[in-house]
C-alpha positions in Angstrom: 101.7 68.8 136.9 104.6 70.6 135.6 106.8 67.3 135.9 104.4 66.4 133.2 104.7 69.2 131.3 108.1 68.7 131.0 108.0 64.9 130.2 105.7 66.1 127.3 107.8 68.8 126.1 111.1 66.4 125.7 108.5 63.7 124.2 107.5 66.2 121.3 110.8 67.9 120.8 112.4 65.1 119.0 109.7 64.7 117.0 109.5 68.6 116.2 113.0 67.8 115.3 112.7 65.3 112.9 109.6 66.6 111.3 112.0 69.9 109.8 112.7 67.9 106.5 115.0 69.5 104.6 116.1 72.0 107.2 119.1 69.2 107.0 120.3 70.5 103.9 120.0 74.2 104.3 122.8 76.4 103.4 123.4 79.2 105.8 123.0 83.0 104.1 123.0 86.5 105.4 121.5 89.5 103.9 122.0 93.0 104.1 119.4 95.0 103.1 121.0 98.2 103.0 122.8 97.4 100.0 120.8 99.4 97.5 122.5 98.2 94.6 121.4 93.9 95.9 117.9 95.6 96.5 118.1 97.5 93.0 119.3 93.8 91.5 117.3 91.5 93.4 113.7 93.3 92.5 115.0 93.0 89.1 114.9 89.4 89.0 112.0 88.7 91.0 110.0 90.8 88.2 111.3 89.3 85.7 111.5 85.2 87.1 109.1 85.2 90.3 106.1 87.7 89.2 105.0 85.7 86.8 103.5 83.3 88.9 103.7 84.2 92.8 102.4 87.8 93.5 103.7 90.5 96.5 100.6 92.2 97.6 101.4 93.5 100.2 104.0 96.1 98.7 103.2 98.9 96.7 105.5 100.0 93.6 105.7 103.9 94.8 107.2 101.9 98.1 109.5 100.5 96.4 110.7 103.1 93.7 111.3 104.9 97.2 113.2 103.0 99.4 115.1 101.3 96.2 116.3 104.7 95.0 114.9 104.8 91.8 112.8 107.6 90.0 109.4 106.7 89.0 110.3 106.8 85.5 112.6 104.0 86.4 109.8 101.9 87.8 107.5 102.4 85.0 110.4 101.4 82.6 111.8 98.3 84.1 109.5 97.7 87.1 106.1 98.1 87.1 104.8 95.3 84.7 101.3 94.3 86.3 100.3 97.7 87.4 98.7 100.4 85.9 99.5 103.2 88.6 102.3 103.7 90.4 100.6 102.9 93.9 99.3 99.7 92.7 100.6 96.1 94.3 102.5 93.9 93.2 99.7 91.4 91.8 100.2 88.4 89.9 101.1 88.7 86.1 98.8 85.3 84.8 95.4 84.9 86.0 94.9 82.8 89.2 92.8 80.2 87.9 95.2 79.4 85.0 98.3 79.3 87.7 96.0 76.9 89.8 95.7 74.8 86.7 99.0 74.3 85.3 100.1 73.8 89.0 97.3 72.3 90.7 97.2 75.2 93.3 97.5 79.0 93.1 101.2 79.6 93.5 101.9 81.6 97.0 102.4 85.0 98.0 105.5 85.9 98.3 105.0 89.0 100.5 106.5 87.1 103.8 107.8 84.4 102.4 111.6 85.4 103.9 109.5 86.0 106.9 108.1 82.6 107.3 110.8 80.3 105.9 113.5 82.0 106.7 116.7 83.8 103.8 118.6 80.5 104.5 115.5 77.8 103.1 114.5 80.3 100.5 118.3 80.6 99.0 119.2 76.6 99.5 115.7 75.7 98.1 116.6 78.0 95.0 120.0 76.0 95.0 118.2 72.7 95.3 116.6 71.4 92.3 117.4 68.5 90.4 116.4 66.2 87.3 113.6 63.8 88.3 111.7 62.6 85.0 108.8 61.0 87.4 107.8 64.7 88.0 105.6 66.5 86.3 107.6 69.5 85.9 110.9 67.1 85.0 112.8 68.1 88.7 112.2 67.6 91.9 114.5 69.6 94.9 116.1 68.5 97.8 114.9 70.9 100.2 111.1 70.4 99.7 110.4 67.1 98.0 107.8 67.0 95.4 107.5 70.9 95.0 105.3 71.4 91.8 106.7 74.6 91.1 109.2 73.9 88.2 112.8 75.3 88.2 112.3 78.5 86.7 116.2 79.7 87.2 117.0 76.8 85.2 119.2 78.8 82.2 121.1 80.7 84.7 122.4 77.6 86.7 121.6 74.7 84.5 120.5 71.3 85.1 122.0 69.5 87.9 121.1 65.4 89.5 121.0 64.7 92.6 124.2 61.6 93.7 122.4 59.6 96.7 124.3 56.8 98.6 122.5 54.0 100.6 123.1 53.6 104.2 122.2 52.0 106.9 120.1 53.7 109.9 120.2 53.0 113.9 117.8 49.5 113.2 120.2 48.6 110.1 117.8 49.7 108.0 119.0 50.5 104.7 118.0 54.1 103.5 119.0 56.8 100.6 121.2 59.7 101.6 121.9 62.9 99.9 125.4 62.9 98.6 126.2 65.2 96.1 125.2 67.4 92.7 126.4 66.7 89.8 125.9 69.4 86.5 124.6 67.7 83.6 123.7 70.7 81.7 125.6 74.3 82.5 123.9 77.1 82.8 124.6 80.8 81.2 126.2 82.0 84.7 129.0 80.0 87.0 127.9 78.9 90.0 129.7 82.1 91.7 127.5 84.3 89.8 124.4 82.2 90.3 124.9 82.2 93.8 125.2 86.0 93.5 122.0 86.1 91.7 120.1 84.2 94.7 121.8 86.6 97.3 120.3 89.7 95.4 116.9 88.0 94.9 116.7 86.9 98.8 117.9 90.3 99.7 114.6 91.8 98.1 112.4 89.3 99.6 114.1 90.0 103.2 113.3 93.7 102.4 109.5 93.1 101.1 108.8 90.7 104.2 109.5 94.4 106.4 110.5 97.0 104.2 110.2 99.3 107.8 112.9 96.8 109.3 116.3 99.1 109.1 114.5 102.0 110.6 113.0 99.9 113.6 116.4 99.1 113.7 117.5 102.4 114.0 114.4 102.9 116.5 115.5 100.6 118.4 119.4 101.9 119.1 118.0 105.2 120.3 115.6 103.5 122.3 118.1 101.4 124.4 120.4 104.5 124.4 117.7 106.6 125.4 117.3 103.8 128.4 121.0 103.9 129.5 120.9 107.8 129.9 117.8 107.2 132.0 119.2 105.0 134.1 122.0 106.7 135.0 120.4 109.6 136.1 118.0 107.0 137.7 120.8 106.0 140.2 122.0 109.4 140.5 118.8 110.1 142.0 118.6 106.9 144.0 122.4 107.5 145.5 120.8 111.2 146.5 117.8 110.4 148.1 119.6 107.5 150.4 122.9 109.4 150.9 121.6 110.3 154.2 120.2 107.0 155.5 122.5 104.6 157.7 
């Protein structure tokens, strides 16, 4: 039984494998979501070029005046656009069924969205897109083809095409390979600062996907330390009780 288990397990994992898309063309990122000021930034943007379509329900604005560092003045001024009270979520600025129209399906929650991709797919998807005039929305991206959502970060870093060269796979098989991006139109920002931009805004979706996340953290150092001292005096005791016995 088990060697059949494991016969299966090696059968699926190379299909598992291949079946990850664009994971090939992922750019590796790391966030710290202790920087206030990335938080401060990166809800900024996500107000102002994410709420419009994709909503964050499951975080309140009084959360996030508090754990941003901001007064609710602040919130109210530059914040809090689809809300009416300070303990409302973070809802969708355009009516569903108009979003599910223009795009053919209700654009996603972004509440967990660092949670379930990953910082590293949502930063290089973000990175990704590229001139296709067969699309709908005129671009397609690399990391997840045929995305209908349209490159909304488009005056920041411009319009870029995607450079694919032909080679030949294990059968000889010719086949299209991602080679390189070429700018055809710069944006407002260099692509230092645009890359800075995407850091910030995948900062604050790392924080919304567990805002409690640096204080389990936290938690969890006192935990294991807590451990430690416990098992010391654990073999204290065990060296006192058999001290005696031969």
């Amino acid at each position: 039984m088990l060697r059949k288990l494991f016969a299966s397990l090696f059968i699926l994992l190379p299909a598992m494998a291949s079946g990850a898309g664009g994971d090939a063309h992922l750019q590796r990122i790391d966030v710290d979501i202790s920087n206030e000021a990335a938080l401060q930034r990166g809800a900024k943007y996500f107000v102002n070029y994410c709420l419009g379509c994709h909503s964050a329900k499951y975080v309140r604005y009084n959360r996030l005046a508090l754990d941003l560092g901001i007064t609710e003045e602040q919130l109210v001024d530059n914040l809090m656009f689809t809300g009416e009270r300070p303990f409302d979520t973070m809802e969708i600025a355009m009516p569903p069924g108009d979003a599910a129209s223009w795009y053919g399906r209700t654009p996603p929650d972004l509440s967990l969205a660092a949670r379930s991709r990953g910082e590293s797919w949502i930063y290089s998807f973000l990175k990704s897109f590229y001139l296709d005039p067969q699309k709908p929305t005129g671009v397609n991206n690399l990391v997840l083809a045929g995305a209908s959502m349209p490159h909304v970060l488009w005056e920041l870093q411009g319009t870029q095409r995607a450079v694919f060269r032909e080679e030949l796979d294990a059968q000889g098989n010719p086949h299209e390979v991602f080679d390189r991006f070429e700018m055809v139109t710069p944006g407002s920002l260099s692509a230092e600062e645009y890359d800075t931009v995407l850091r910030d805004l995948v900062t604050f979706l790392s924080y919304i996907g567990e805002p409690v996340q640096l204080e389990r953290r936290a938690l969890g150092v006192k935990v294991i330390m807590f451990l430690l001292v416990f098992l010391l005096f654990a073999f204290l005791l065990k060296k006192e009780i058999w001290k005696d016995v031969h």
